[in-house]
ZAMARGU-4260 file (C-alpha; in steps of 0.2 Angstrom, whole numbers, plus 5000, padded with zeros to 4 digits):
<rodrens>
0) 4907/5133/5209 | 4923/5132/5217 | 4940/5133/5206 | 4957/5124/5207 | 4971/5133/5213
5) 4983/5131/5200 | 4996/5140/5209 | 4994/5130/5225 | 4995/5115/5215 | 5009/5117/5207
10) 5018/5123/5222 | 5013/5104/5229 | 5020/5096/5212 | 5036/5105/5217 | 5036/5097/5235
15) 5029/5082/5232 | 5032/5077/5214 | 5051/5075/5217 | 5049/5064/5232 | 5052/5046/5226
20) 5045/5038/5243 | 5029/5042/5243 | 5015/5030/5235 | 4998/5034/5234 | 4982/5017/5235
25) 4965/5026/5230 | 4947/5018/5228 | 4930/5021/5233 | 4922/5015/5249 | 4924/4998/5252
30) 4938/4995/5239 | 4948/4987/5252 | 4963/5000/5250 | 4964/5002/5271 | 4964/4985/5270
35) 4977/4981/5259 | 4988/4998/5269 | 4987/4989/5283 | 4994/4971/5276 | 5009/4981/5268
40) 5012/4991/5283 | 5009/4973/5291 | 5023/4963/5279 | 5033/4976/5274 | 5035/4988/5288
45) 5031/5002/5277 | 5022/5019/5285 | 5006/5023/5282 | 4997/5038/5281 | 4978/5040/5283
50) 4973/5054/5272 | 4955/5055/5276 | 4960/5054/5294 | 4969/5070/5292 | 4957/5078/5280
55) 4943/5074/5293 | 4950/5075/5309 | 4968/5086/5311 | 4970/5095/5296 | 4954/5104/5301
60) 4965/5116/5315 | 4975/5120/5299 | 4967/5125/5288 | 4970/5145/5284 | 4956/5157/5277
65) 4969/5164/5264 | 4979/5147/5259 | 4964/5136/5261 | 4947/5145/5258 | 4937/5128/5251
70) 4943/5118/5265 | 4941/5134/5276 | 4925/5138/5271 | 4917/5118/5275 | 4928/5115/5291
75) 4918/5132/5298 | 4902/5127/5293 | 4890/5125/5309 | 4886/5107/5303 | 4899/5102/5288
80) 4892/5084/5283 | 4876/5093/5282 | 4884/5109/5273 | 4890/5095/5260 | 4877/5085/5257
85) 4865/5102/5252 | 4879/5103/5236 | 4875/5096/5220 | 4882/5082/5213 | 4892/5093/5200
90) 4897/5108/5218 | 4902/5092/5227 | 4913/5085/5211 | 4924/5105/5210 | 4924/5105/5229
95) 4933/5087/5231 | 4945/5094/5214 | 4946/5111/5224 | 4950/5103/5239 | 4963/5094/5234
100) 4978/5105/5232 | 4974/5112/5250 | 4977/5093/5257 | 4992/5091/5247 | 4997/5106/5252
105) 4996/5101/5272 | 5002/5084/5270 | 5019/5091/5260 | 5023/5100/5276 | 5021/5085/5285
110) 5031/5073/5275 | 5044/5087/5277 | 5046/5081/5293 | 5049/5065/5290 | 5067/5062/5283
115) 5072/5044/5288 | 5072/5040/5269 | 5056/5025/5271 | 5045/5022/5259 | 5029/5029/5262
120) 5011/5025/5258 | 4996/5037/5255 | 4980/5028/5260 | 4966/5037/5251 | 4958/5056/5254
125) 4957/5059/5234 | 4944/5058/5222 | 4953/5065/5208 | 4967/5053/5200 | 4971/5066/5186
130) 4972/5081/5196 | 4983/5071/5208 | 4993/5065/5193 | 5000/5082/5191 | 5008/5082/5206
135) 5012/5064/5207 | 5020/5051/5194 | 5004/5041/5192 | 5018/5025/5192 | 5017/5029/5211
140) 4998/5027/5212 | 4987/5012/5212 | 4966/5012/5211 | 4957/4998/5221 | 4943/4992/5214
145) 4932/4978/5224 | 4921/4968/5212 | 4903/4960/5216 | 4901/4972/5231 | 4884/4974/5235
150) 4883/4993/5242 | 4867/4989/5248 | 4876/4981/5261 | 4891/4992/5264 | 4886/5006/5275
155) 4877/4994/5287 | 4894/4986/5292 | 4898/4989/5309 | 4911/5003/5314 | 4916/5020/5306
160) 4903/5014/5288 | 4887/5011/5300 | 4891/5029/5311 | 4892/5039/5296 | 4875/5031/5289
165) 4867/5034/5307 | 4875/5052/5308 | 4866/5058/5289 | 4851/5049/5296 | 4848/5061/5307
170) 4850/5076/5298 | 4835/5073/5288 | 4818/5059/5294 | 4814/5058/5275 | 4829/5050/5269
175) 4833/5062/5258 | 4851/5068/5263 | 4855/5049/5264 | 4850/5047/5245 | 4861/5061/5242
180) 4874/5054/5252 | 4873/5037/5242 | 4873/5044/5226 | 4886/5056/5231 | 4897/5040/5237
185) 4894/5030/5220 | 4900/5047/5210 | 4916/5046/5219 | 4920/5030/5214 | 4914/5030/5196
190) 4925/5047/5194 | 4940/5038/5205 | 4941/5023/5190 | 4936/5033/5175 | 4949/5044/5181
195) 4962/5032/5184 | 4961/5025/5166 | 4962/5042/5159 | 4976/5045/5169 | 4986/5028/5167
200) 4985/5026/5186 | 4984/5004/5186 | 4967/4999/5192 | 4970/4982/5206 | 4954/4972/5204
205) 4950/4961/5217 | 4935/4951/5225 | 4929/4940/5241 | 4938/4926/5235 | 4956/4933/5236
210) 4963/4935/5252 | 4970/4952/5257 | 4985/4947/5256 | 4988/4941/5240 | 4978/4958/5236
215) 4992/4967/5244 | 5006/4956/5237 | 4999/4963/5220 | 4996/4982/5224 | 5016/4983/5233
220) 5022/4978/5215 | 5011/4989/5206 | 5018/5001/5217 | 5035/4996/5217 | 5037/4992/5234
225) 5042/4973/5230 | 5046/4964/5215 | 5033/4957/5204 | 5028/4940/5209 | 5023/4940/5190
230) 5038/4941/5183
</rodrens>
């Protein structure tokens, strides 16, 4: 199993914890939080940063064997969906925990860079709100939760949901990497909301009928980003 490094982490809540710009929108797949990021990037002009963009795309030339060994370890791997998706659920559940401070630890060094004093937004890359709540005021984070989606339906949605369901297909003809992937994918949002409660992080529910604006109206007040159209 692989183990949290405390140190790390607390070297990120040094970095980050202070830094009163930063806002964090979490959810599972399909919660709607890039959605939303976009609408109050959109209407407010605020930056955005994709975490899972970075987690999966250019935090991979960064991460070091010594600072980073969990991240390391999968971003060497010959075939690293496939070296994921042979965990079980409880190895894929410490990785994503141990995983975490190693991302913070790269996005602290950017946001270093960026010293024009904006707001800025986190757009997912966490499965763990109370991990990330050590580092971060949980006042600064806000969990999507889409209600009456059918998931059934989700990964056969056209784009980046529909490549990633073709790409575990074809490590395995049976099927049985994509039922791990699935169950897997509903473990991360289960642990996202259960976590969020236990961590005070506010949960924004929302379904089809809303329009994502009024969706991101709500989330930039949670966030403090604009008044409360509530009060």
């Amino acid at each position: 199993m692989f183990q949290v490094d405390r140190a790390l982490l607390e070297e990120c809540r040094h970095t980050l914890g202070g830094d009163a710009r930063i806002r964090w929108v979490l959810g599972g797949s399909g919660s709607g939080k890039s959605a939303v990021c976009r609408e109050i990037h959109s209407t407010l002009g605020v930056p955005v940063l994709d975490m899972d963009a970075r987690i999966y795309g250019t935090f991979h030339a960064l991460f070091s064997p010594l600072r980073h060994p969990v991240s390391y370890a999968w971003s060497m791997a010959p075939d690293g969906l496939g070296w994921l998706l042979d965990m079980t659920p409880d190895e894929f559940d410490s990785f994503n925990r141990a995983s975490l401070p190693e991302y913070l630890d790269l996005l602290a060094g950017e946001i270093r860079q960026i010293d024009d004093g904006s707001d800025l937004v986190i757009d997912g890359g966490v499965c763990n709100p109370t991990l990330l709540a050590e580092v971060i005021d949980p006042a600064r984070m806000v969990c999507m939760r889409r209600d009456g989606l059918d998931p059934r339906n989700l990964w056969a949605e056209p784009g980046e949901r529909l490549a990633m369901r073709d790409a575990v297909m074809r490590l395995d003809a049976t099927g049985a990497k994509w039922s791990r992937f699935l169950e897997f994918d509903r473990g991360i949002t289960s642990t996202l909301l259960a976590e969020s409660s236990d961590a005070a992080v506010p949960v924004c529910g929302w379904d089809e009928s809303e329009p994502v604006s009024a969706v991101a109206t709500r989330v930039s007040a949670l966030l403090g980003l604009v008044s409360s159209p509530f009060t």
